[in-house]
Structure formats: C-alpha cells, structure tokens
N, C-alpha and C positions, 0 to 999 in steps of 0.2 A: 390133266386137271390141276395137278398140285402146280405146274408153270404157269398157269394161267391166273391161277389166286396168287401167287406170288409178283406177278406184272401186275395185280390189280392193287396189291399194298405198296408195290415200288408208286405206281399213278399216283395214289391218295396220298404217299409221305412226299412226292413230286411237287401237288400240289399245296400241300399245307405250308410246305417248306417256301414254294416259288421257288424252287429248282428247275434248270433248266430240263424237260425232257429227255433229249437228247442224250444229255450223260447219263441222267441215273436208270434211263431205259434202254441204252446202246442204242439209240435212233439215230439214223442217218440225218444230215440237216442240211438242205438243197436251198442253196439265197443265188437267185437270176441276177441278173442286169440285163432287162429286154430281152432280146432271144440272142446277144452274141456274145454273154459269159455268165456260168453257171460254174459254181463252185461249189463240191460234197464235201463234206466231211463227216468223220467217221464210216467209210466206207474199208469193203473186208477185201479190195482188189478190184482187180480189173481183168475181166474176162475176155474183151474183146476189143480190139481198135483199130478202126479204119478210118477216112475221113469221112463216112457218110453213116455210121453208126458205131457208139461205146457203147459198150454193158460193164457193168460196177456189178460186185457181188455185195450184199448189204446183209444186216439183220434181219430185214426184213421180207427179201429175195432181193431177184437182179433189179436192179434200175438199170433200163435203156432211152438212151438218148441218140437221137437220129437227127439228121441236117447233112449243113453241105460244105463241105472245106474244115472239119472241125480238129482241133488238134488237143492235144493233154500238155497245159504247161503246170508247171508248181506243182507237180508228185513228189508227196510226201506219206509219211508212213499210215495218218488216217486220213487226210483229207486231198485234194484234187481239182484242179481249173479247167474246165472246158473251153474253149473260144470257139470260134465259128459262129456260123448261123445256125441257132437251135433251131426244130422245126417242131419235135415231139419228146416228150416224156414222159417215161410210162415203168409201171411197179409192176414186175412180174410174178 
C-alpha cells in the first residue's frame, strides 16, 4: 500500500514537473523503428537470447520479444538494440 502511494506522488510531481516518466518512475522506455529495431532502455538484464526470442528483466516484469534472425547490438549497462525482424512484444 505505502509503494503504491509513493509511485502515485512520484506520477503527480512527474507530471507537474514534465519530467520524463521514465526516470523518475524507473520505467522501461521501448522507441521501434518499424519491426526491425527496437531499442530499451533502462532495462534490469537480459534473461534470455536466441535469435527467435529475448527476454529483458524490467521494473516492471520481463519484456519479451520474439521474431526471426534477431540479434542484441549496443549492450550497455541500462539500455539495449534489438535488430531483426520484430514479430511480437509483450510485458510479462
């Protein structure tokens, strides 16, 4: 209860402020290019990789992404590139 009122004052000083969500709520922030790059960041890891599906561990749970030939370029400490062909995305 007390985390949930405290995310609800981080929102509303978010908003008064025009701060970006992201930061002041540890949110993940997923920007496409069509379905063949997708870049996270603030992201808490990477749990899985193959070329037909990644999983990111986030704040908010896993984000999974599936397609076909997909690689991870530009891993850096919070954020991450996808290439390939995105197919699906999805918050677990």
């Amino acid at each position: 209860m007390r985390k949930r009122k405290l995310d609800e004052v981080k929102t509303t000083v978010s908003e008064m402020l025009e701060l970006p969500k992201e930061i002041t709520l540890n949110l993940p922030k997923i920007s496409m290019i069509g379905n063949i790059q997708m870049l996270v960041e603030n992201h808490k890891g990477i749990i899985e990789y193959t070329p037909q599906r990644i999983r990111l561990n986030s704040t908010i749970g896993v984000i999974r992404v599936q397609g076909v030939n997909m690689n991870l370029k530009n891993i850096a400490v919070d954020d991450i590139m996808i290439t390939g062909e995105i197919k699906l995305v999805e918050f677990l």
